[in-house]
C-alpha positions as CSV (number, residue, x, y, z in Angstrom):
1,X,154.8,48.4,195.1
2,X,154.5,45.8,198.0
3,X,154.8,42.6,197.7
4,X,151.5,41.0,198.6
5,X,152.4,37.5,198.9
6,X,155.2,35.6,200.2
7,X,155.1,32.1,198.5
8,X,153.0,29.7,195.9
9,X,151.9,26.2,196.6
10,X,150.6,24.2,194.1
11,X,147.4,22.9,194.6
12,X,146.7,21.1,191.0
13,X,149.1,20.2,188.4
14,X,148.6,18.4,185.1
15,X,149.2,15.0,185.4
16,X,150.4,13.3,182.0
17,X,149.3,9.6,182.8
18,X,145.6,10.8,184.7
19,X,145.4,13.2,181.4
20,X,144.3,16.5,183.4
21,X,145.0,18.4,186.3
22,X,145.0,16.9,189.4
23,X,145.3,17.6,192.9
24,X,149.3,17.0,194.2
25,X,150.7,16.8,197.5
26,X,154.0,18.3,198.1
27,X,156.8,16.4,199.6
28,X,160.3,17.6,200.6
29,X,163.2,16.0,199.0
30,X,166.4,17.4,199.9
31,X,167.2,20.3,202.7
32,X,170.5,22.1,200.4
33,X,172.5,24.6,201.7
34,X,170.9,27.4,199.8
35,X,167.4,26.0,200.1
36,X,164.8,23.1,199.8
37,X,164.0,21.1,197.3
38,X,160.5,19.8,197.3
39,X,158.8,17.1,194.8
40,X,155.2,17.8,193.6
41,X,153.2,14.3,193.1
42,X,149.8,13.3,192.1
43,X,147.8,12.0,194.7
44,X,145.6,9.5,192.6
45,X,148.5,7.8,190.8
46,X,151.6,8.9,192.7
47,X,153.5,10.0,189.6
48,X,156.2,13.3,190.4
49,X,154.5,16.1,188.2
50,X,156.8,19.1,189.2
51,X,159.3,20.4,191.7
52,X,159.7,23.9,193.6
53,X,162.9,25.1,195.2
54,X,162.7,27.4,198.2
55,X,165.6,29.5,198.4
56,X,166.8,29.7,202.2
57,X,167.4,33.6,203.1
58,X,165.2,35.2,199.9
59,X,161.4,35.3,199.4
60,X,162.0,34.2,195.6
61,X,161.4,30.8,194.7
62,X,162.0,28.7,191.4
63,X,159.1,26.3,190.1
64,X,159.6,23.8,187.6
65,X,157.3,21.2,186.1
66,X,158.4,18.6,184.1
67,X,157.0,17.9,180.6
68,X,156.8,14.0,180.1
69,X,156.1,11.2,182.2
């Protein structure tokens, strides 16, 4: 079967100090030599409510939010 996307980006996350899911921005954090890591944060109170690595040279990529504030 085809693939019939390439890649996800977040457009809400929960956010444990608004209580709910809010809208993020994503921000890159570090260009690594198998990838980039990018920083997801809230854009009412600026808290970091997840990360995503892009692996350079492969279409998979890892998400990861973080639990806890």
């Amino acid at each position: 079967m085809e693939q019939s996307f390439d890649q996800f980006n977040a457009a809400l996350l929960y956010c444990n100090k608004c209580g709910r899911a809010m809208p993020v921005r994503q921000r890159l954090l570090l260009v690594l030599p198998d990838g980039e890591l990018y920083d997801y944060t809230c854009q009412t109170c600026h808290s970091s409510v997840g990360s995503k690595t892009e692996r350079a040279g492969s279409q998979a990529s890892t998400s990861k939010t973080r639990i806890g504030g």
